[in-house]
ZADO-1210 file (C-alpha; in nm, 4 decimals, padded with zeros to 6 digits):
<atoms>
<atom x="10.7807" y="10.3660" z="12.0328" code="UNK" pos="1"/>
<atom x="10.7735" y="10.1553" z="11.7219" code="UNK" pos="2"/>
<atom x="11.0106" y="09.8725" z="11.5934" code="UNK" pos="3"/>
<atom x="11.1762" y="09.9556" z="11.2713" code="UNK" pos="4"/>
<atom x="11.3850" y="09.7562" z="11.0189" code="UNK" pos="5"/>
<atom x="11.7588" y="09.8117" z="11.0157" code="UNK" pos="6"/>
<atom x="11.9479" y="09.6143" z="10.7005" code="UNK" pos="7"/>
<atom x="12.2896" y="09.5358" z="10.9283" code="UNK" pos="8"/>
<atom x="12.4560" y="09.4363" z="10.5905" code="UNK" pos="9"/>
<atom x="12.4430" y="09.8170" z="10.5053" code="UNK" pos="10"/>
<atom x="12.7033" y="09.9569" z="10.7440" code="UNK" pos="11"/>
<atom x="12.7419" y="10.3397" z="10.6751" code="UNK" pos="12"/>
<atom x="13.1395" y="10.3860" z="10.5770" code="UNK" pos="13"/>
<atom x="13.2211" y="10.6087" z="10.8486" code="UNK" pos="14"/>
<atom x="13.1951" y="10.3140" z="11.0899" code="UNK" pos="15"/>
<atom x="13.4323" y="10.0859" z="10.9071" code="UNK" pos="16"/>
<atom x="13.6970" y="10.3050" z="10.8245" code="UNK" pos="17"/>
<atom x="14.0621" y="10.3441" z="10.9255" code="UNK" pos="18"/>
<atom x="14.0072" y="10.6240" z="11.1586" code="UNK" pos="19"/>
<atom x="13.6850" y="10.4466" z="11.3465" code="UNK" pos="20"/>
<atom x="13.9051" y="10.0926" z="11.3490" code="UNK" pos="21"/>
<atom x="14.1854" y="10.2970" z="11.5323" code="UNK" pos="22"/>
<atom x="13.9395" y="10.4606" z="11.7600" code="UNK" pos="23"/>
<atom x="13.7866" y="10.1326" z="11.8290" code="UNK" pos="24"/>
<atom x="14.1225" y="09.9038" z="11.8686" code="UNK" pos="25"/>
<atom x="14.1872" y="10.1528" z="12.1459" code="UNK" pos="26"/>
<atom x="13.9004" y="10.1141" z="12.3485" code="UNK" pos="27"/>
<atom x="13.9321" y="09.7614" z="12.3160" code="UNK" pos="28"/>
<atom x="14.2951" y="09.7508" z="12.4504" code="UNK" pos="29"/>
<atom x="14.2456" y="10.0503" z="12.6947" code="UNK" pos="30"/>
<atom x="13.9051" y="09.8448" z="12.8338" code="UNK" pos="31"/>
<atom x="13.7274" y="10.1662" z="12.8407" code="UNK" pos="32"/>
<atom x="13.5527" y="10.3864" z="12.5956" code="UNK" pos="33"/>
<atom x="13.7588" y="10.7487" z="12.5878" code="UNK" pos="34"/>
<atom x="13.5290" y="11.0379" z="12.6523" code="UNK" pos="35"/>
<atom x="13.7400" y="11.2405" z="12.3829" code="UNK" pos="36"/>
<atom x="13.6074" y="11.4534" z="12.1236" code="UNK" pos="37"/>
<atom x="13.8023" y="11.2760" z="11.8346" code="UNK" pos="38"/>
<atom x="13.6194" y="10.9305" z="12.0106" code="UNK" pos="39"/>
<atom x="13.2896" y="11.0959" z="11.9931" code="UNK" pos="40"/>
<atom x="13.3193" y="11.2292" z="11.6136" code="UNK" pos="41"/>
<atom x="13.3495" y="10.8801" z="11.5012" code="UNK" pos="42"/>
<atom x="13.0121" y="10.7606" z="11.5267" code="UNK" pos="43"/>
<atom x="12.8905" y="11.1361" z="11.4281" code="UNK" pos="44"/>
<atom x="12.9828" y="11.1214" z="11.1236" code="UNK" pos="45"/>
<atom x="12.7289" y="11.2770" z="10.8394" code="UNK" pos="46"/>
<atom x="12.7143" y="10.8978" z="10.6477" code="UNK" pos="47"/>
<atom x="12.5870" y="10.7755" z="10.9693" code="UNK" pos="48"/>
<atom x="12.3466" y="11.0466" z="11.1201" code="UNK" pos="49"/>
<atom x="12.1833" y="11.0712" z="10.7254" code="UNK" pos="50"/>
<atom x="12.1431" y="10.6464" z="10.7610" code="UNK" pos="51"/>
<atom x="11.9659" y="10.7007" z="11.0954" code="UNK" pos="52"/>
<atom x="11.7550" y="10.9409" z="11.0388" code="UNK" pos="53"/>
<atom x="11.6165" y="10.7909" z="10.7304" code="UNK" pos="54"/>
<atom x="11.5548" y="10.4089" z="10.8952" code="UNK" pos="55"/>
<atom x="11.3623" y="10.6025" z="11.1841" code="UNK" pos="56"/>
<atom x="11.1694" y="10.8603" z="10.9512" code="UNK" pos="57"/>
<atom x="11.3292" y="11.0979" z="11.0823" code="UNK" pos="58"/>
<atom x="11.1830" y="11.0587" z="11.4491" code="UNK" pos="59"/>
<atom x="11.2919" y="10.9763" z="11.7600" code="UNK" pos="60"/>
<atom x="11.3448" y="10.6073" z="11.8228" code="UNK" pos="61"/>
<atom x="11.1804" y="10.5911" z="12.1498" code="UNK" pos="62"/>
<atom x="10.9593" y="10.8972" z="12.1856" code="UNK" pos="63"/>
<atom x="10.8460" y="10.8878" z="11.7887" code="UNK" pos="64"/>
<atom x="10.8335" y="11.2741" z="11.7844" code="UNK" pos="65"/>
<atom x="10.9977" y="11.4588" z="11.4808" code="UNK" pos="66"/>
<atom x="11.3496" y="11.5514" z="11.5453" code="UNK" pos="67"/>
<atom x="11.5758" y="11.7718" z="11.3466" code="UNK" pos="68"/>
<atom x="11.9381" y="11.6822" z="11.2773" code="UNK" pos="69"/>
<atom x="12.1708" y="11.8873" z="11.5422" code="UNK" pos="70"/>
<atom x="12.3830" y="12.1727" z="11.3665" code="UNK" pos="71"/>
<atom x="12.6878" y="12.4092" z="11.5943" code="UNK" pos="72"/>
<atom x="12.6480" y="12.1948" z="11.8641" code="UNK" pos="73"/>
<atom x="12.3335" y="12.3587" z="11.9893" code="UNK" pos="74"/>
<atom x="12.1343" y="12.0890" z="12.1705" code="UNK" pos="75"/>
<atom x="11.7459" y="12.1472" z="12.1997" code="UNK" pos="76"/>
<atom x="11.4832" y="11.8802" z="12.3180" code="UNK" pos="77"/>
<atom x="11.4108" y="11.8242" z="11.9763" code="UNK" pos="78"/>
<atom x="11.7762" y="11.7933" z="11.8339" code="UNK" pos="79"/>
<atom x="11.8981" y="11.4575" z="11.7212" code="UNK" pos="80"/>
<atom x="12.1948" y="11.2631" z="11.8577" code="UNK" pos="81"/>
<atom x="12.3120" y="10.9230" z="11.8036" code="UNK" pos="82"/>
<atom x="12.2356" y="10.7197" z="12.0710" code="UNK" pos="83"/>
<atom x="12.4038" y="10.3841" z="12.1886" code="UNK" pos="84"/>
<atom x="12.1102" y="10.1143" z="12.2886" code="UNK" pos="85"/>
<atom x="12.3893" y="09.9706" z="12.5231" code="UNK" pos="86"/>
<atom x="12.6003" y="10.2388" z="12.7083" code="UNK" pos="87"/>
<atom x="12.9593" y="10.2971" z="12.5342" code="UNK" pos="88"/>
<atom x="13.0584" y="10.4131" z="12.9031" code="UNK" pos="89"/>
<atom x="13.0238" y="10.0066" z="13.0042" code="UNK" pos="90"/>
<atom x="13.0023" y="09.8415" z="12.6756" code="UNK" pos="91"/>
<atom x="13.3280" y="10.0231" z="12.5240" code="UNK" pos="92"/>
<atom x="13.3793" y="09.8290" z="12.2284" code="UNK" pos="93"/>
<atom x="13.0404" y="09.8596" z="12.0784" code="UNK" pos="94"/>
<atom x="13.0493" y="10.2337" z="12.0526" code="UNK" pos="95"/>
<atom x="13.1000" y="10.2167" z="11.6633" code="UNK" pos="96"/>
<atom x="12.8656" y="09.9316" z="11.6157" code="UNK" pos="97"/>
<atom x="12.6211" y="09.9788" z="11.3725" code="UNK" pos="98"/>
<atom x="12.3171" y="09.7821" z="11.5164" code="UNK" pos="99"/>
<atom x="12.4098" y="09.9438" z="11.8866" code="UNK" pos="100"/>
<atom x="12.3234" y="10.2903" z="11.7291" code="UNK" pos="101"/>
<atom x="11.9839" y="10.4400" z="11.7377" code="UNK" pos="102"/>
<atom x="11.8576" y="10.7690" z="11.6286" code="UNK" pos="103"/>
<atom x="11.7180" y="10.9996" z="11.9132" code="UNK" pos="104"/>
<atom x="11.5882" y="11.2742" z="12.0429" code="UNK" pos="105"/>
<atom x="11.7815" y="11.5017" z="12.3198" code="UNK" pos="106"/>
<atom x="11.5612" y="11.4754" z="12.5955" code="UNK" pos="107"/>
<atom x="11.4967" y="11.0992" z="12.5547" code="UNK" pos="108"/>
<atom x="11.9083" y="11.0385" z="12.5040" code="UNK" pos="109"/>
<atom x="11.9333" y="11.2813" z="12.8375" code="UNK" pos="110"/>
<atom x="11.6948" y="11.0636" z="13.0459" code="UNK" pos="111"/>
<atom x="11.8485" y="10.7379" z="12.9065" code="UNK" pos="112"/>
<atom x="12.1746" y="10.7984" z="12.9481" code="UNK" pos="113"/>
<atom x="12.3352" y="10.5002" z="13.1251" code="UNK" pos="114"/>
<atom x="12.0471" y="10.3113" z="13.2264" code="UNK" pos="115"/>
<atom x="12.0284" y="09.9783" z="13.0980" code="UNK" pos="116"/>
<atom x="11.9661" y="09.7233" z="13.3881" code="UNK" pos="117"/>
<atom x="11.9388" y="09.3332" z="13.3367" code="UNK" pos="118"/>
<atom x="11.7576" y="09.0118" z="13.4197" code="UNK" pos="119"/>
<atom x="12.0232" y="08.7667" z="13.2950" code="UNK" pos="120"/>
<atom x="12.3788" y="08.7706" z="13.2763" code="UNK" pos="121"/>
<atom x="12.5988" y="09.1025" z="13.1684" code="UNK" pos="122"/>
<atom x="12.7970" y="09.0060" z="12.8408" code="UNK" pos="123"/>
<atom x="13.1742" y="09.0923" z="12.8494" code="UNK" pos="124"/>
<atom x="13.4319" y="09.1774" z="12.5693" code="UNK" pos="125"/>
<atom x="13.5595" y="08.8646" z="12.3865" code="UNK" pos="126"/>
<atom x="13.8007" y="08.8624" z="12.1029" code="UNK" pos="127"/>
<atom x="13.5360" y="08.6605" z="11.8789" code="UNK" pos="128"/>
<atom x="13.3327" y="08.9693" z="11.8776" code="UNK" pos="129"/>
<atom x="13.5588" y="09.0684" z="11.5613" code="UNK" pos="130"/>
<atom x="13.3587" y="08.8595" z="11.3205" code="UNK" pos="131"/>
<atom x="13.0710" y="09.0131" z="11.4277" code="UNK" pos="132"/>
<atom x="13.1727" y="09.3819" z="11.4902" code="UNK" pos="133"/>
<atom x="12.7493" y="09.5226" z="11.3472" code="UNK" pos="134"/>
<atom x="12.5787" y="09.2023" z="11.4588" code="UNK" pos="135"/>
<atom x="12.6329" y="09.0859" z="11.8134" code="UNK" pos="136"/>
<atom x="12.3105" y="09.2404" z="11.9528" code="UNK" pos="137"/>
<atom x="12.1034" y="08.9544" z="11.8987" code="UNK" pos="138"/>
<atom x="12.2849" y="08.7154" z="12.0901" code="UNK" pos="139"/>
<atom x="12.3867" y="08.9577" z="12.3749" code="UNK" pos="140"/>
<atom x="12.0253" y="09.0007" z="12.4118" code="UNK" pos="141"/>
<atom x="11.9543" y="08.6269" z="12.4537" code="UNK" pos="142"/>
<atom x="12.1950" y="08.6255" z="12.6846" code="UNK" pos="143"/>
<atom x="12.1674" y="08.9786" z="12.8875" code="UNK" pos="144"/>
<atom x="11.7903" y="09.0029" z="12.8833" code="UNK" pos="145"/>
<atom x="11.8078" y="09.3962" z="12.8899" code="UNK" pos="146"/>
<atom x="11.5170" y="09.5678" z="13.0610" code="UNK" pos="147"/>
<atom x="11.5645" y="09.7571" z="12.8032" code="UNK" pos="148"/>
<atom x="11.3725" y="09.7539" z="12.4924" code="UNK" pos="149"/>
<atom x="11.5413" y="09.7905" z="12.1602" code="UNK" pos="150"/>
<atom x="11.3109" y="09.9476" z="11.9177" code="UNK" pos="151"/>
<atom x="11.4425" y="09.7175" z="11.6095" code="UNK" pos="152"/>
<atom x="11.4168" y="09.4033" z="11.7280" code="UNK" pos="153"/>
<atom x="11.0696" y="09.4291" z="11.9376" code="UNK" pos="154"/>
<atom x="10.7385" y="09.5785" z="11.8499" code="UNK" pos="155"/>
<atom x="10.5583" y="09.6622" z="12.1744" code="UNK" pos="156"/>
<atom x="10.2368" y="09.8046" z="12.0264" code="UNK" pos="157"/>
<atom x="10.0410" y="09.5325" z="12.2287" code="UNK" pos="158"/>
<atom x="10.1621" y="09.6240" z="12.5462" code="UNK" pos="159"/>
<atom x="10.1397" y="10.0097" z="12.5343" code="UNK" pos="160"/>
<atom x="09.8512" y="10.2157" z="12.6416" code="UNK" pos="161"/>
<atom x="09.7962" y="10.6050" z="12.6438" code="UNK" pos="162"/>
<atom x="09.4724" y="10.6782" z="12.8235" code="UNK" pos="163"/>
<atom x="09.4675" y="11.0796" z="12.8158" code="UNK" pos="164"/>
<atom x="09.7757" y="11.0612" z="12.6478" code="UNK" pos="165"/>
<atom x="09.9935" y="10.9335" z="12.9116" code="UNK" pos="166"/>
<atom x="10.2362" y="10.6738" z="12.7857" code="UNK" pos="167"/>
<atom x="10.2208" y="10.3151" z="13.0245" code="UNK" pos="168"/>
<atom x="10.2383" y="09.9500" z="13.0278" code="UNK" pos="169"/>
<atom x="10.2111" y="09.6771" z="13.2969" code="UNK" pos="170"/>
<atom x="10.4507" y="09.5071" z="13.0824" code="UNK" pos="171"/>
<atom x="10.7998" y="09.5542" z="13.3396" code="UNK" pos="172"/>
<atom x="11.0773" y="09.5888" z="13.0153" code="UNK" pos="173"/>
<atom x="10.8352" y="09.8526" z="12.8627" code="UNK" pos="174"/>
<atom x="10.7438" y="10.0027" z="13.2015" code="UNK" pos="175"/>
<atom x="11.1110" y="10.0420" z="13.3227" code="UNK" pos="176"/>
<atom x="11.2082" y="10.2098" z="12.9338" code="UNK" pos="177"/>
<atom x="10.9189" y="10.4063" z="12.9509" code="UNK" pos="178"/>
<atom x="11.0743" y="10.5866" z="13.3051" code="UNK" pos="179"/>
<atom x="11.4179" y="10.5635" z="13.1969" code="UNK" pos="180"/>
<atom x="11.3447" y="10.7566" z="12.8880" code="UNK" pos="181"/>
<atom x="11.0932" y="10.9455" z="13.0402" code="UNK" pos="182"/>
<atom x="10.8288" y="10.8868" z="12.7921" code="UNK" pos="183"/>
<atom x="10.5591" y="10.9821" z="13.0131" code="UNK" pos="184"/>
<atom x="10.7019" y="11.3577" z="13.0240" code="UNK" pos="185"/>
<atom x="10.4426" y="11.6094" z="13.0518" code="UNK" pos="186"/>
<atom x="10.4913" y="11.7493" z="12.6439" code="UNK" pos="187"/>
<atom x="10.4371" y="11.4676" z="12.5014" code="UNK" pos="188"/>
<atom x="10.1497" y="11.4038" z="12.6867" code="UNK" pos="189"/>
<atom x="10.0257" y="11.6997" z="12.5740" code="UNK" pos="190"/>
<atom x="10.0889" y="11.6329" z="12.2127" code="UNK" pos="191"/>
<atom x="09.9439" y="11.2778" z="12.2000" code="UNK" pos="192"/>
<atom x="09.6171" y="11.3739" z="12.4191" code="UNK" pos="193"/>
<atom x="09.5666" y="11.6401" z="12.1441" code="UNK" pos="194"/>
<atom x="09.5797" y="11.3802" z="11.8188" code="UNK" pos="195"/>
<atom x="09.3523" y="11.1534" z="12.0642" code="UNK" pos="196"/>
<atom x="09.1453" y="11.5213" z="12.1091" code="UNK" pos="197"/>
<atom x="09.1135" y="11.5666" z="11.7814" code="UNK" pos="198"/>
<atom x="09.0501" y="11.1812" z="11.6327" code="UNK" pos="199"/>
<atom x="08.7331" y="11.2111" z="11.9234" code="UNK" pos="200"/>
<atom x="08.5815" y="11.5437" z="11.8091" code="UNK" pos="201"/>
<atom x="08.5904" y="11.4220" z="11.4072" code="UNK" pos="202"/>
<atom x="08.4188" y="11.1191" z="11.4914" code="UNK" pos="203"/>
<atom x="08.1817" y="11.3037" z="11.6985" code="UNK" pos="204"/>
<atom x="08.1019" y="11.5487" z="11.4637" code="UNK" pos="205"/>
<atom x="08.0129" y="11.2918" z="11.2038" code="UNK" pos="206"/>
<atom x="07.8267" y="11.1050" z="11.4453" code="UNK" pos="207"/>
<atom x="07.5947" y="11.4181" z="11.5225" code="UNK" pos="208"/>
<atom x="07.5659" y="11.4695" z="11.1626" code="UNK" pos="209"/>
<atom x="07.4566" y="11.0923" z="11.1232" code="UNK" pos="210"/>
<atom x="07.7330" y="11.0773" z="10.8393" code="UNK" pos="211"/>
<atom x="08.0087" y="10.7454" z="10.7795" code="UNK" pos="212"/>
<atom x="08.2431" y="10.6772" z="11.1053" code="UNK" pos="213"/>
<atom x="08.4517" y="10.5058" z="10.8236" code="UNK" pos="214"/>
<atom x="08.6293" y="10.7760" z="10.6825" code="UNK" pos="215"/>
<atom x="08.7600" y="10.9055" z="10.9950" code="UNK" pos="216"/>
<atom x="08.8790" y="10.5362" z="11.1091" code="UNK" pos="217"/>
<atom x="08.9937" y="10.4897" z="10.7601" code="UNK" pos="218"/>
<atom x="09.2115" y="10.8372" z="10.7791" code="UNK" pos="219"/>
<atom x="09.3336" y="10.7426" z="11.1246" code="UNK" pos="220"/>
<atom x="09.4396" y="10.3748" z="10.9682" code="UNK" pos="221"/>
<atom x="09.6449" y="10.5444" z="10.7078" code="UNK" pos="222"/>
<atom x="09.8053" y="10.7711" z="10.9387" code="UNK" pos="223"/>
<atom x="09.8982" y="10.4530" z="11.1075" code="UNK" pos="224"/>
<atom x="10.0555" y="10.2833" z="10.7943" code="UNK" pos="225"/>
<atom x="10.2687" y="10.6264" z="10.7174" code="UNK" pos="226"/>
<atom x="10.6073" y="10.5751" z="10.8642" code="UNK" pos="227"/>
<atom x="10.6313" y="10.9140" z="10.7986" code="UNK" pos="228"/>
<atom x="10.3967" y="10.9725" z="11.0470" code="UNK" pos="229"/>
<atom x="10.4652" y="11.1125" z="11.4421" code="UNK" pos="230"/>
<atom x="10.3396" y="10.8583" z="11.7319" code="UNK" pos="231"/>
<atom x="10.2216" y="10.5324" z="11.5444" code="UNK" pos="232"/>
<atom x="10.2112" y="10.3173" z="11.8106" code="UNK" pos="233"/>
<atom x="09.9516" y="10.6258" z="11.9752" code="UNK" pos="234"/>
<atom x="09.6965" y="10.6127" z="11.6664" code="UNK" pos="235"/>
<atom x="09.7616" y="10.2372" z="11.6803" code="UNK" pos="236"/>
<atom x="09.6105" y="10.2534" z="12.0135" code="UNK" pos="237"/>
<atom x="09.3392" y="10.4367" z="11.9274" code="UNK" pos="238"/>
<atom x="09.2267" y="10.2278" z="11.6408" code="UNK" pos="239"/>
<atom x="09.2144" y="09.9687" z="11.8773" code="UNK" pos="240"/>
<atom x="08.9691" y="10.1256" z="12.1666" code="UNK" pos="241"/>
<atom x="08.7787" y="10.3202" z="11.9130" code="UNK" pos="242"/>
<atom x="08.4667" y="10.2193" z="12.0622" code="UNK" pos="243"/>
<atom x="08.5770" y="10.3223" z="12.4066" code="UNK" pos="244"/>
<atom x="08.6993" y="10.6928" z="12.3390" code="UNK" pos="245"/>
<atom x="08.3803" y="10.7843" z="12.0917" code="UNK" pos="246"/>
<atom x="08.0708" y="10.8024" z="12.2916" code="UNK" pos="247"/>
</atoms>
């Protein structure tokens, strides 16, 4: 998990238009969010899954794996979907709220799902939330003190360890989204003990060759700096206890 920069002045069209306001306006009223197709289309829309996917690189915004945009319905763990950072089931009339929308992979969405417990005091609908339809996250937040963590507004990479791969923190809001979204699941454990796997055997290699550690590090760094790039906050981790995995 790494924070990323969402511009809340650029609100993907979709989200704003007659059809969405309708959808919304009736949630509101009706106090609930409608599990209907024609409810759920509205913040699938192609304006906003493209917008997503191109703030978060095209990765998952808690997991950070690569994730491909879902086509005919056909879920896989590595399918995208459009996740809400504060459950539409309680918090009905941010479903089409542009900073309550994250991009995500299947699995992490599945393990998610409604979770979202608190250590201060649960917001509730008020009519002022109009004026600030893409924007009220921030002060919910100071407010609500989700366990929580919402991947663009915090940056968590100095609380975050992955000895052998394993995703953990003794930090309780990263612990508690860590097991919520299941981010300690056995494949991508796998996947980020192989990138530590193979950063360890390059630096060994040029160790026993008596050659630069420097260009290794420095490779590792730009991985780092390339959003493009699966698992930052992993190679971030490893730049920092370089001396600890290379004997």
């Amino acid at each position: 998990m790494i924070k990323v920069v969402k511009d809340l002045t650029i609100v993907p069209i979709s989200l704003e238009d007659d059809k969405t306001l309708r959808r919304r306006n009736t949630c509101i009223k009706d106090e609930k969010y409608h599990q209907k197709n024609d409810f759920h289309q509205r913040f699938k829309q192609a304006d906003v899954k493209e917008a997503l996917k191109k703030i978060y690189y095209g990765k998952c915004a808690f997991c950070e794996q690569k994730i491909s945009i879902c086509t005919n319905n056909l879920l896989e763990d590595c399918s995208s979907t459009v996740e809400h950072y504060r459950p539409k089931s309680h918090y009905y009339w941010l479903a089409y709220s542009w900073d309550n929308l994250l991009w995500c992979c299947h699995r992490c969405n599945q393990n998610k799902a409604n979770n979202f417990e608190l250590l201060g005091t649960p917001v509730v609908y008020h009519k002022d939330f109009i004026t600030a339809i893409h924007t009220s996250t921030c002060d919910y937040q100071a407010v609500e003190q989700p366990k929580m963590i919402h991947p663009e507004l915090e940056s968590v990479l100095d609380k975050v360890n992955f000895g052998q791969g394993v995703m953990a923190s003794e930090d309780e809001r990263l612990n508690y989204t860590i097991r919520k979204c299941g981010l300690a699941r056995s494949d991508l454990n796998e996947k980020r003990k192989k990138v530590i796997d193979d950063f360890v055997k390059k630096m060994n290699d040029v160790i026993l060759a008596k050659q630069p550690k420097e260009t290794i590090i420095k490779q590792l760094l730009d991985e780092f700096k390339d959003h493009e790039s699966e698992f930052r906050a992993l190679r971030y981790w490893i730049l920092r206890n370089v001396n600890a995995l290379v004997s």
